[in-house]
C-alpha atoms as one frame of an Amber mdcrd trajectory, in Angstrom:
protein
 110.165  92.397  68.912 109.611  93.850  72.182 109.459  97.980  72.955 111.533
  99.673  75.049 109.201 102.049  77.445 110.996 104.791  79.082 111.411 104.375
  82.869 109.144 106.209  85.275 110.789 109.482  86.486 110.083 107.681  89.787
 109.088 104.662  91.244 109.134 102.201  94.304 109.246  98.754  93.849 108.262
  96.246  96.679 109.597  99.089  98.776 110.067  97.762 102.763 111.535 100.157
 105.475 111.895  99.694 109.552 113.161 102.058 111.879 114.053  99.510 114.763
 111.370  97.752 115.330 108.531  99.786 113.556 107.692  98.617 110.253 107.551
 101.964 108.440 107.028 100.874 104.959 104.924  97.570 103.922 106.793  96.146
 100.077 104.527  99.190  97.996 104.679 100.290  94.949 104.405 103.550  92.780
 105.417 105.719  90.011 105.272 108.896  89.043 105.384 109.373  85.033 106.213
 112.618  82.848 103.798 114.961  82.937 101.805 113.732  85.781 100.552 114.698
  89.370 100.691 111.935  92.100  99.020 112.568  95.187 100.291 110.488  98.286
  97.367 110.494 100.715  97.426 109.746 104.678  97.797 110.449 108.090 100.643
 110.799 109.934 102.606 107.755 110.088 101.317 106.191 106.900 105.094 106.339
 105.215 104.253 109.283 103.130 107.814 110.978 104.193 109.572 107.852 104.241
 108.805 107.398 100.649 109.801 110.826  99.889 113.014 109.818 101.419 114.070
 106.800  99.736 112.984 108.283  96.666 115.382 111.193  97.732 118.400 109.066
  98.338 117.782 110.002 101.610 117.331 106.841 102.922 118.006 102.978 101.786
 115.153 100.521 101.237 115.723  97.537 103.454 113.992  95.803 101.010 113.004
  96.718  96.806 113.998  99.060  95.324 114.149 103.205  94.931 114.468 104.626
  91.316 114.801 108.280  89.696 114.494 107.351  85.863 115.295 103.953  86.361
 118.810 104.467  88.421 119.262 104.115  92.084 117.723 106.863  93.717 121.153
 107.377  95.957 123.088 108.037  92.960 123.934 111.522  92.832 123.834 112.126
  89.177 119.827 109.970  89.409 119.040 113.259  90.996 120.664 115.770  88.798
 117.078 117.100  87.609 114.595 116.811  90.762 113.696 119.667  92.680 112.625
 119.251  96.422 110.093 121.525  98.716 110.269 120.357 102.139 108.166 120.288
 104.849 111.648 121.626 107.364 113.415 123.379 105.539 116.532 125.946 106.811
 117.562 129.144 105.077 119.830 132.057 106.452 117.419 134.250 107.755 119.442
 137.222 106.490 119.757 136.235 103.008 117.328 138.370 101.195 114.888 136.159
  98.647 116.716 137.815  95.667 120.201 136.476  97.150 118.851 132.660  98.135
 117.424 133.193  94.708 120.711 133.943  92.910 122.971 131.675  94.595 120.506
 128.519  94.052 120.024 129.326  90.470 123.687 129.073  90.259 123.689 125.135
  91.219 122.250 124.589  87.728 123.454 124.641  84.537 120.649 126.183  82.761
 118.197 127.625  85.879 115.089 129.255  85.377 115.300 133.075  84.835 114.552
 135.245  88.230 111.423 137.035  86.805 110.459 133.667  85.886 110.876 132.379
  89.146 109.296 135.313  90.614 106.461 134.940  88.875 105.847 131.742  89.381
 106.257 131.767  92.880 104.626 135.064  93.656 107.446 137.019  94.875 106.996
 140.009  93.540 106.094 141.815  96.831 108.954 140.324  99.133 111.866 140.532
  96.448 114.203 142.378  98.456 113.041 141.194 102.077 115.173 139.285 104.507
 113.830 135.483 104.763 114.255 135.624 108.104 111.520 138.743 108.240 109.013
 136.681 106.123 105.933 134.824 107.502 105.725 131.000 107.331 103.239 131.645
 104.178 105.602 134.239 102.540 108.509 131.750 102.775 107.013 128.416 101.728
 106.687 130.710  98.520 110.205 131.261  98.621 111.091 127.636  99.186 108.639
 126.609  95.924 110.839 129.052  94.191 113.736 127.422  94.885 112.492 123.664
  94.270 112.245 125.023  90.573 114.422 127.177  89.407 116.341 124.858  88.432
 113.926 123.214  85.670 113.688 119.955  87.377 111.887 117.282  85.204 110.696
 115.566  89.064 108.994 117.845  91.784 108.755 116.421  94.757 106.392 118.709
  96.966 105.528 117.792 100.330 102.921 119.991 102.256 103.417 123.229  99.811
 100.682 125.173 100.502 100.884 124.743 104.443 100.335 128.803 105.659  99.282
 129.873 102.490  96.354 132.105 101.871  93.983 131.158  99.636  95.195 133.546
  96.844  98.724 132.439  97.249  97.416 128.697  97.071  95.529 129.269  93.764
  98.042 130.938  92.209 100.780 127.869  93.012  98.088 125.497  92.012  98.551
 127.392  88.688 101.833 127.043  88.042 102.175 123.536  89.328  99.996 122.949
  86.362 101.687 125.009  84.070 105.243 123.164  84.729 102.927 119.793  84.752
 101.730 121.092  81.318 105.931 121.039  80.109 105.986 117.693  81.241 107.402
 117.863  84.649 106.400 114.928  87.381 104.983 115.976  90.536 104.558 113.536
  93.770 102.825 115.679  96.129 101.778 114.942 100.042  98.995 116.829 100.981
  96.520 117.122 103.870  94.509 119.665 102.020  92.128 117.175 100.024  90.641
 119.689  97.764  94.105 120.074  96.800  94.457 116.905  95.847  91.228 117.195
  93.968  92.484 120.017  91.989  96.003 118.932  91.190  96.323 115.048  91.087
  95.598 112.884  87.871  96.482 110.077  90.010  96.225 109.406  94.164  97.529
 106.826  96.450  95.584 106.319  99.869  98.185 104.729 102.546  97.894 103.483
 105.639 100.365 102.230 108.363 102.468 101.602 105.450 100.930 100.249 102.822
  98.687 101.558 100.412  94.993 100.595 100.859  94.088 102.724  97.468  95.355
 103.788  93.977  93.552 105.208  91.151  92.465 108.287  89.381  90.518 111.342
  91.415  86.999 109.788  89.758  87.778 105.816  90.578  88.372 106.696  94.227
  85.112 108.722  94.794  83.761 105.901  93.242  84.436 103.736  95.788  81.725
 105.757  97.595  78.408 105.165  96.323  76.761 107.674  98.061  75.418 111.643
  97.691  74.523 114.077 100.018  71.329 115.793  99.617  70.424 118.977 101.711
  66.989 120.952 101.808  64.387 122.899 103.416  60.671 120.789 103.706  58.344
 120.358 106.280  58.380 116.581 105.514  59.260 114.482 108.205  63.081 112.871
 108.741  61.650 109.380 109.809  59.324 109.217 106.722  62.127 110.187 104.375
  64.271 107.745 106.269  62.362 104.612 104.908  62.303 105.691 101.292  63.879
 103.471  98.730  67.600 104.438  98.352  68.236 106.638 101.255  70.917 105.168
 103.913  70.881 107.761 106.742  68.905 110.938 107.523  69.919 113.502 109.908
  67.144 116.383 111.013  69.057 120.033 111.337  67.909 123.543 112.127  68.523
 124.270 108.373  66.236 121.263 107.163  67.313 117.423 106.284  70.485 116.611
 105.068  69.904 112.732 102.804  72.224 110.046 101.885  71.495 108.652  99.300
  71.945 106.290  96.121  71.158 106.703  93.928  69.997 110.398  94.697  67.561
 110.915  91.298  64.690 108.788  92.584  64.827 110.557  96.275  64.963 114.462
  94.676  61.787 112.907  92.999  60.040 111.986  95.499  60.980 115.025  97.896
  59.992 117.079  94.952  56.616 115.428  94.640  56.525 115.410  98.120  56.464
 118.837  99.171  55.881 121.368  96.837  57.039 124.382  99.154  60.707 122.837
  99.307  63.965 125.184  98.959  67.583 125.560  99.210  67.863 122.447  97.270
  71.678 121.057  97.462  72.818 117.662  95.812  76.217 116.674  96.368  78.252
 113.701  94.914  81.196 112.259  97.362  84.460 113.961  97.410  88.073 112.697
  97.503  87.410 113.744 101.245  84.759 111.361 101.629  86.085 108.790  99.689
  89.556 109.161 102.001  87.664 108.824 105.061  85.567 105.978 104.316  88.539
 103.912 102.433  90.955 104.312 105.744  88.133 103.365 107.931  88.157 100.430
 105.757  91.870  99.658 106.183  91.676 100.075 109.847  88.633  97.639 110.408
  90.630  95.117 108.371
């Protein structure tokens, strides 16, 4: 007997898209699950907003498919429970936040509370202000506020933290995880990697339309086998580069900074080395580095 598994709460299938004569999206595939943070990766043009899009009913795959909990994506009643945070996104600018508040809320059958909202959003301070009078920051809160109030089970966040400071990005960070932590889904674009980093169970790398890497935040940095290692010595940057395990050296007014790999056997030997050495930093890749190296990889190919 076979088991029934319950559908992603999204997913593209073999996905193709042109725009005349620009293929926009390449047949790819993903899925966001319950409960789970999905990072879309890339620059611009990889198809990162074009798979928002079909996802959104927006658009029509020219090929594959485009499903919210296994029903077309362009069926209104597929996308009953997704909220949506936009990277455009147009508001009356004399609505104050508690008003866009109120009248969105009232789109749903059972909406989040407003403190609740508020709260989550961090609104407290520009309640009562006209949108219109808010700074780009102050109203991509507002527009995160609206994405949820109405409990969606799917978030689709594209860019959310674009203008915020870094106070007001922790704190959404925080309550991305706490709705995560209920069991919402979350596809997020970002070009904040450390964002990424701190959000995403799982990330997709695309380029030009295809996606050139999927896996959790530790498998990508480990397609990277390398570590940075930074210090103060009087030892010489041509010595240390012919060491066993080091792959580039560069000499800087602050002292060497290493790669290396493995790193143990080279902190060693610098160790060993010089016995007056300080300001002693060892660094594995990032998502940053691993992002870099993996679309310089695509494009060579």
């Amino acid at each position: 007997m076979s088991l029934a598994f319950p559908a992603p709460l999204a997913c593209l299938r073999g996905a193709h898209k042109h725009f005349g004569p620009r293929h926009a999206l390449r047949g790819i595939d993903l899925a966001v699950e319950a409960g789970q943070v999905v990072a879309l990766l890339g620059g611009n043009g990889a198809g990162k907003s074009t798979s928002i899009g079909l996802l959104l009913g927006l658009l029509r795959p020219d090929a594959g498919q485009a499903l919210l909990s296994g029903a077309a994506a362009e069926d209104r009643r597929a996308r009953r429970d997704v909220g949506v945070m936009l990277q455009a996104c147009g508001l009356p600018d004399m609505l104050r936040v508690r008003e866009l508040l109120d009248l969105t809320r009232r789109y749903y059958p059972a909406p989040r509370s407003i403190a609740d909202c508020v709260a989550l959003a961090g609104l407290e301070d520009i309640f009562d202000r006209r949108y219109g009078q808010l700074s780009g920051g102050q109203q991509r809160r507002v527009q995160f506020a609206l994405a949820i109030c109405g409990r969606p089970r799917l978030l689709f966040l594209d860019e959310p933290t674009t203008g915020l400071d870094i106070e007001a990005r922790q704190r959404l960070w925080r309550s991305i995880r706490e709705m995560v932590a209920e069991g919402c889904g979350v596809l997020l674009t970002t070009h904040y990697l450390e964002e990424a980093e701190a959000l995403a169970d799982r990330v997709i790398v695309m380029r030009e339309g295809t996606v050139v890497a999927e896996g959790g935040i530790d498998e990508i940095r480990s397609r990277v086998a390398r570590t940075t290692v930074r210090c103060r010595t009087v030892l010489d940057a041509g010595e240390v580069a012919g060491w066993p395990g080091v792959q580039a050296v560069a000499a800087h007014a602050a002292g060497l900074e290493i790669q290396a790999e493995p790193a143990e056997g080279v902190v060693a030997r610098l160790l060993a080395a010089d016995p007056a050495l300080s300001a002693l930093e060892v660094r594995r890749a990032g998502l940053a580095d691993a992002f870099l190296d993996l679309t310089r990889e695509a494009e060579a190919a």
